[in-house]
N, C-alpha and C positions, 0 to 999 in steps of 0.2 A: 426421423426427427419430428420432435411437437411441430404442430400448425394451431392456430390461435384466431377463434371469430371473437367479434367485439358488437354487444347487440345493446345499443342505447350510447354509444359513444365510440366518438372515431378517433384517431390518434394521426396528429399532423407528422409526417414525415420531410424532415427537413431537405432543401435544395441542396443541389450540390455546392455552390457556392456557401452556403453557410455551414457548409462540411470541414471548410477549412478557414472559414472568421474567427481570429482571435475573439474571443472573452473579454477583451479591454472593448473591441469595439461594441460590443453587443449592449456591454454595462454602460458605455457611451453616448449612446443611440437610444437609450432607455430614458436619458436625462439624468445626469450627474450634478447634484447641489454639493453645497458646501457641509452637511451635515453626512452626506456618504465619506467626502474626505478625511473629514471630523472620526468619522469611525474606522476608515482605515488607515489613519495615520496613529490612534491607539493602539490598533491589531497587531499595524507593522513593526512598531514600539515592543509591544510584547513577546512577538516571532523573534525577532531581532535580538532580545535578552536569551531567548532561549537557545536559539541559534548558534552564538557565539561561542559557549563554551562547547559545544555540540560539534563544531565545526573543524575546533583545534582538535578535539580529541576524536576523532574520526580522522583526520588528516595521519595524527599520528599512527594511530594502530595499523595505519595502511601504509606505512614505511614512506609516507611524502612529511614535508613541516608543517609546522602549526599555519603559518601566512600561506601554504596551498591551499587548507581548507577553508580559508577566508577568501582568497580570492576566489576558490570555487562558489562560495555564497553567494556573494556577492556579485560577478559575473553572469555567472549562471543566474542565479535564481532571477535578477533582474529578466530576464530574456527568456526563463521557462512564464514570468507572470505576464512578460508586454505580450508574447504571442501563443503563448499556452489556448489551448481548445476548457479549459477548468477554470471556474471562477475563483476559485478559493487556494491551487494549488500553491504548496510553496517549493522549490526549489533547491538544490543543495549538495552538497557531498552527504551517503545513506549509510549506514552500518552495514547495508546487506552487501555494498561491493569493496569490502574490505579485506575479504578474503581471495577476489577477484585480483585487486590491487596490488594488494602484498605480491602475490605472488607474479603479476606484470613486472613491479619494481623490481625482484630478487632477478630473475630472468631474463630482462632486457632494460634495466636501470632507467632512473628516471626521463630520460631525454625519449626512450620507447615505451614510455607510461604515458606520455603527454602524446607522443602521434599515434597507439593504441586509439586514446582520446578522443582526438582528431576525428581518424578515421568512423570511428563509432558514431561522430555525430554525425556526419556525412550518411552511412548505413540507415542510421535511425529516419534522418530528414526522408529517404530516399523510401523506407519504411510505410511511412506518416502519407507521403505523395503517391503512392502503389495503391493505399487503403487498404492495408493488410493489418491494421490496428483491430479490423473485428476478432481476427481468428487469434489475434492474442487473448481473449476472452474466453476461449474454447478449454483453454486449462481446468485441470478438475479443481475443485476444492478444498480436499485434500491433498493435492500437491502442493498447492501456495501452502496450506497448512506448516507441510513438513518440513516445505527446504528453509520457511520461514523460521521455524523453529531449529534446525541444523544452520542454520547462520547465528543464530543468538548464542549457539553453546562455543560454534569456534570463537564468537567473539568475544565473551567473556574468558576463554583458555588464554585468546592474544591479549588479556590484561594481567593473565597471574602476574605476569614477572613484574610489571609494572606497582601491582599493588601489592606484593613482598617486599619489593626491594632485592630482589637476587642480582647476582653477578655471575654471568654465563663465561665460563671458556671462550665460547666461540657463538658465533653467528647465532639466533634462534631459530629452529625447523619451522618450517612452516603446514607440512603436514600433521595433525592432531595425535596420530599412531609416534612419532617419531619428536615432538614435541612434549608430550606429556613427560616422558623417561627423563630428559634432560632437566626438566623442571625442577624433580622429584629429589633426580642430583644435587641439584644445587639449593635446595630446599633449607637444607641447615644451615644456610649464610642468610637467612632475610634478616631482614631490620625493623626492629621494632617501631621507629618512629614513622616509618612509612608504611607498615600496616596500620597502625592510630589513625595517621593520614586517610589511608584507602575508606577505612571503616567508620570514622568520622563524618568523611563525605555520601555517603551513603548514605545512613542514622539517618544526617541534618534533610536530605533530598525525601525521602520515605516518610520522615516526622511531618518536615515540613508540609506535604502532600495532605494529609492525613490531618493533620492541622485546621491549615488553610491554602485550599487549591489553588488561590487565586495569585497566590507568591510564587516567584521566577525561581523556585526551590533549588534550581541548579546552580545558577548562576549566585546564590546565596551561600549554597554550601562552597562553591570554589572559593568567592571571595573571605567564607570565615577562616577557610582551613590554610588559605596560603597568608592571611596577615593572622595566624598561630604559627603557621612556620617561618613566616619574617620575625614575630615576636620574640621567637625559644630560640631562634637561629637553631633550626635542624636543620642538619647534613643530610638533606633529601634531595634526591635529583629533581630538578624544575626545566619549566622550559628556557630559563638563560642558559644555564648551564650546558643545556641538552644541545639546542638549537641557536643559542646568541640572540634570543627576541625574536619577533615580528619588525617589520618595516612596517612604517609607518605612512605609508602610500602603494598604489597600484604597480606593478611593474610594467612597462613598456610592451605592449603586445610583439612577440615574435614567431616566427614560425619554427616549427623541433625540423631538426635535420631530414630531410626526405628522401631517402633511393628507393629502386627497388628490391633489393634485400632484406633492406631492414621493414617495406610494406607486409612482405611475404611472412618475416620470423613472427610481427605483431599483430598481424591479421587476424589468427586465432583469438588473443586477448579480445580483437577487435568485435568480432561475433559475439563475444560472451557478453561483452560491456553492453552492444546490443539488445540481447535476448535478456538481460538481468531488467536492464533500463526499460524496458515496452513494458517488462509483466509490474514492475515497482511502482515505476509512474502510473500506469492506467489501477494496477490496486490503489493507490494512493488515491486519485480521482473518483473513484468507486466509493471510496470512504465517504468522501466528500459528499459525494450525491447521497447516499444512506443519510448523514445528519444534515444535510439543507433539504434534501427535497427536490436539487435541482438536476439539472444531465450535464456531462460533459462531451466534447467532441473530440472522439480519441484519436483519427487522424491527426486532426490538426493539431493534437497532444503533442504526438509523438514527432510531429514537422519541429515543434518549439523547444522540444527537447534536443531535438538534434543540434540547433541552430546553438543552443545553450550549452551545447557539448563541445561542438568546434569550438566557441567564444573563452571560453573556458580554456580549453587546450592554448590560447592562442595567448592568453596571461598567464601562464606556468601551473593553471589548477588541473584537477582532477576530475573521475566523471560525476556528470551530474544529473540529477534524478528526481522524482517527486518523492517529495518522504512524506509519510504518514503521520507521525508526531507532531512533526510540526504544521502539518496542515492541518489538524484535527484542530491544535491551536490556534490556530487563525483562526478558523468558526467559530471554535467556543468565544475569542476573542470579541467577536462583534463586526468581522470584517465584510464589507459590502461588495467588495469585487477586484478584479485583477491590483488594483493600484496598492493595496495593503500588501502583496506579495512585492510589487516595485518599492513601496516604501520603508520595506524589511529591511532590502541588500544597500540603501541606502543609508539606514543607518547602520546599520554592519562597517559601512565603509567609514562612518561617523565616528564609530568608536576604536577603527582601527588610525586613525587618523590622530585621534588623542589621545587614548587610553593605551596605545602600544607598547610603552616603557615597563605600565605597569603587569603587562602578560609572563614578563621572563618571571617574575616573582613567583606562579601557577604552578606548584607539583605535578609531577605526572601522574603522582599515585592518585590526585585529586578527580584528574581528569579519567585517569581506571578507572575510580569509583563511579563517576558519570555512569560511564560504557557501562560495569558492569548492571547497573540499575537498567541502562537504556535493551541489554541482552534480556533482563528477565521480562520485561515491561513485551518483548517481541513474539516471545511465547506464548501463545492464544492457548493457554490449558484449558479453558473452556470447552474450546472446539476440538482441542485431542483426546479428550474426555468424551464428548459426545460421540467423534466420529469411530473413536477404539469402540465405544457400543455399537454401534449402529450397524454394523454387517461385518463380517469376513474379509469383504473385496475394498472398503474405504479403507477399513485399518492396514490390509497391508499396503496398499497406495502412501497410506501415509507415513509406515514402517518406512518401507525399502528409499522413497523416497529420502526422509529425514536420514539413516543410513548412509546412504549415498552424496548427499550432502557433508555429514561429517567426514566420510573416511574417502571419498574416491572423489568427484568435482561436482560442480553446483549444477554447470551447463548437463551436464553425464544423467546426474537426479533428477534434472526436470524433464527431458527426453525420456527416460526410461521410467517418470512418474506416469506421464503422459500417456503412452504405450501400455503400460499396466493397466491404467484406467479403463484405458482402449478397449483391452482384452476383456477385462471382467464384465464391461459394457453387452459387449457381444456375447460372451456368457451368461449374461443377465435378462440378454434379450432370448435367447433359447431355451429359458425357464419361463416365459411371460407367455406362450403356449394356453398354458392350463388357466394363467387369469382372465386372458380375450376371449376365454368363451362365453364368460360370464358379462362382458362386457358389450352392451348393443351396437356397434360402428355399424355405421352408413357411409357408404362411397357415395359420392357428389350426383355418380349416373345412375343411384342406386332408385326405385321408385318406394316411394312411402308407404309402411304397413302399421301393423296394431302396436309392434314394439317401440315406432318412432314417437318422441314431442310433441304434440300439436304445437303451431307455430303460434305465440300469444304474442298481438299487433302490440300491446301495451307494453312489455319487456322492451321494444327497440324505442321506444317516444317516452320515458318515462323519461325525466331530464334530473334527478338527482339520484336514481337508482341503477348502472350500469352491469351488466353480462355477462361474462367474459371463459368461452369456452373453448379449453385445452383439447386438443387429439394429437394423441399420438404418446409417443414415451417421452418423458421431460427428462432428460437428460443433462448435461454440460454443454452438451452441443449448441442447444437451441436457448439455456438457461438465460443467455443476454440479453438476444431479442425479444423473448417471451416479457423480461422482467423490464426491460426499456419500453414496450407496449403497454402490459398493466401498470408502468409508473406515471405513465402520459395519462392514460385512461383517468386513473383516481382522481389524476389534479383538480378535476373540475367536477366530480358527482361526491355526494353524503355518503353510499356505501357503493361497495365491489362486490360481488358475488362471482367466483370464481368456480366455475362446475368441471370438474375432474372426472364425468363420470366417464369418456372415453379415452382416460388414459390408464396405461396397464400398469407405467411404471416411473418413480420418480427415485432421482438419485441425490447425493448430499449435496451438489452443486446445487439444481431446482430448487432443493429443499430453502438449501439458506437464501435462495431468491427470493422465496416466500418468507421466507423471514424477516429481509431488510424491508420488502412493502409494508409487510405488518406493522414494524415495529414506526414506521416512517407514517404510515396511515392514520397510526395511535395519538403520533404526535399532532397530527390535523382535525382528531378527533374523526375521521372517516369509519367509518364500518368495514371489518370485511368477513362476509362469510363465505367456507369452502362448502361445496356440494359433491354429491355423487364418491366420496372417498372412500376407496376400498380397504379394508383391515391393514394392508400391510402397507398402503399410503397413507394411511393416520399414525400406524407405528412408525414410520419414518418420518414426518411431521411433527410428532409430538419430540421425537428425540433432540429436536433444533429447538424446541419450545414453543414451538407455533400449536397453542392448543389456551382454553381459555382463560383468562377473559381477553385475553389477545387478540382470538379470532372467535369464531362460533362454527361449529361443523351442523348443518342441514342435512336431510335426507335427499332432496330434491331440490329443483331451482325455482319449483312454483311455491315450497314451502317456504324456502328463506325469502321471495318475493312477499308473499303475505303477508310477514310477520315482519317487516321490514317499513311495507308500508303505513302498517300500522304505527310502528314506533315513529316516523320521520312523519307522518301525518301527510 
């Protein structure tokens, strides 16, 4: 595993106690005026718009009502923002446990969906307090890549029927293999006016984008496409018809039936909800820190998610999670800190309090269209473009992975993602042989000869130009720490200088950790330059985009010192 010196700057290592401080109180403690309110009470306005229709139709594809995925918002998200370890995170029912869902409801029907629930947040709190949130980081790259992208295909499959308009026989499968056929059957009964619908909302969501980003384009298109089908009266399924409306208030917290039989049959759901919830939310937080600049506290993430989970279960929602979409939205929105995530689910409950009547009006096919926008939007083609170049051993991590995802289970793909990674790892470290001879390493008891550094006093005292030397293989293992070290590091100096010359070997995980610095450095106007990289750590570098004017590759750490201080004066 990499180890990492820091020579001109040191990186504060938080207490334990601030391991597990909500974010509300940290943003609180900083000094809270009325002009931070001011900005997250627009954020929370704008999440809020987004959220809504995002919420029903996520509830639905997951075989719960529209008013579960609201109260999941709402509930939950409130209680992922008041105690969440993220400043920025928002809260919610996720596309990605929809598959998860489905298939708890069909299995142990909704009353074993909700103490699944339960249990899960219980798991996750117990999680969060173990401090076992680091080694969820330990995941490769390419596995989030692929099972992410194998949720986005089921989830647009669980909209065909929805944005056809078909009429099944019988029940829908919930597996892809055994769903598709049934589809196909009944394919020659869709309905025209509910593909217009699907494909309308769509069009209007993508135009609008493209347009003008700054428009609630979802929530636009739902409301054009359902006052066209109030106005033509189409015979299109909606949520009256479907569901009989939303209520127009909270329900009464209760607890779901509990034995132990029924712990034991849901307990499995329970692990998954789990294991989906740690890697979503801490991604989701992740994001977060990439476009602010700032860290989050995954323990005590993953304690607030818990806590948002049970709460949740405890008003008839579903699980709940950090999602990514909408938290990106909140940043971009202008939000200052936890309270634009409180003052989301607050409006949430605002407009289910008055605007409730008008929900049964919403097609479903409206709401497909949503999903199916929100499935391709989750497909990071980017990075499966990149990582199918970049070696043999990512692409089939990402293969079998994504794979695994669609045709066998999500929990199954990321264990055996894992595992694969694992293997080629070790495989990878048994070709790195031939590169460490080339490579100078010095052991700690080793004594000083002609091939070592001379030690230059000026590198550690320079106060705006910092150091920062890798040993070892950069891997996925070590990828979190390494890149939570260099993010601390940069906050306070003009350039980084990163020297790699005793590492043998970097993999897509490290790599993209050198990416989000870069890309996060750029926006600070900070420098960063690599040293010491060998051929086949710049061909791997380069393939994530980390090459110029991004970054600068040096020969050495005395040359990019030089040239460095010349420029920053």
């Amino acid at each position: 595993m990499s180890t990492g010196t820091a020579i001109g700057g040191r990186a504060q290592e938080p207490g334990f106690g601030d391991l597990f401080t909500p974010k509300l109180v940290t943003v609180l403690r900083e000094g809270y005026r009325l002009s931070h309110l001011r900005a997250d009470a627009i954020a929370g306005l704008t999440v809020a718009i987004v959220a809504l229709p995002l919420s029903m139709a996520i509830a639905i594809a997951s075989g719960a009502t529209p008013a579960q995925g609201l109260y999941t918002a709402i509930v939950g998200g409130f209680f992922v923002s008041l105690l969440g370890g993220s400043r920025f995170q928002i809260g919610g029912p996720a596309g990605a446990f929809i598959v998860l869902v489905a298939a708890t409801v069909m299995a142990h029907g909704m009353d074993g969906l909700i103490l699944a629930t339960l249990l899960s947040g219980l798991l996750l709190t117990a999680v969060g307090f173990l401090r076992l949130g680091t080694y969820i980081k330990f995941i490769p790259y390419p596995v989030t890549v692929g099972f992410t992208a194998g949720i986005a295909v089921i989830i647009f499959a669980s909209q065909i029927r929805d944005m056809l308009g078909l009429s099944l026989t019988g029940p829908e499968p919930g597996p892809l293999l055994e769903k598709l056929p049934v589809l196909w059957a009944a394919l020659p009964g869709f309905d025209p006016a509910t593909v217009a619908l699907a494909l309308a909302t769509i069009l209007l969501i993508v135009g609008l984008k493209r347009w003008r980003a700054s428009l609630p384009e979802m929530l636009i298109a739902i409301a054009a496409t359902s006052l066209a089908a109030w106005a033509l009266d189409l015979e299109v399924a909606t949520i009256g018809t479907q569901f009989g409306g939303i209520p127009s208030a909270l329900p009464m917290p209760t607890l779901p039936e509990i034995t132990l039989d029924r712990v034991v049959a849901v307990l499995p759901s329970a692990f998954a909800f789990t294991l989906l919830g740690s890697i979503e939310s801490l991604l989701s937080a992740v994001v977060a820190d990439g476009m602010t600049g700032r860290r989050h506290r995954s323990n005590c993430e993953l304690v607030a998610q818990g806590v948002a989970n049970v709460a949740s279960a405890l008003f008839s929602g579903i699980c709940v999670t950090g999602t990514i979409a909408r938290t990106a939205t909140n940043v971009r929105s202008g939000a200052h800190g936890p309270v634009a995530g409180m003052l989301h689910a607050v409006f949430l409950l605002a407009f289910m309090l008055v605007a409730a009547p008008l929900a049964s009006y919403i097609p479903l096919a409206a709401l497909a269209g949503v999903l199916a926008v929100v499935a391709w939007n989750m497909i990071e083609k980017h990075a499966i473009a990149m990582l199918m170049r970049a070696s043999w051993g990512d692409a089939a991590v990402l293969s079998v992975t994504f794979g695994l995802t669609i045709f066998r289970d999500l929990t199954e793909a990321i264990i055996v993602g894992f595992a694969l990674g694992s293997v080629i790892f070790i495989h990878r470290m048994s070709q790195v042989a031939a590169v460490a001879t080339h490579v100078p390493f010095v052991r700690e008891d080793e004594a000083d000869d002609a091939n070592r550094t001379p030690y230059e006093e000026t590198a550690a005292t320079d106060p705006s130009i910092v150091v920062y030397r890798i040993s070892g293989v950069f891997f996925f293992g070590a990828a979190a720490s390494i890149g939570s070290v260099l993010d601390r590091i940069s906050d306070a100096h003009r350039a980084l200088i990163i020297d790699f010359s005793g590492v043998p070997l970097v993999d897509a995980t490290a790599a993209n950790t050198i990416e989000v610095l870069a890309h996060k450095a750029a926006r600070r106007d900070i420098r960063i330059v690599l040293t010491g990289t060998s051929r086949p750590i710049r061909h791997e570098l380069f393939l994530h985009g980390i090459k110029p004017p991004l970054v600068r590759y040096e020969r050495s750490i005395d040359v990019a010192l030089a040239k460095l201080r010349r420029e920053i004066g």
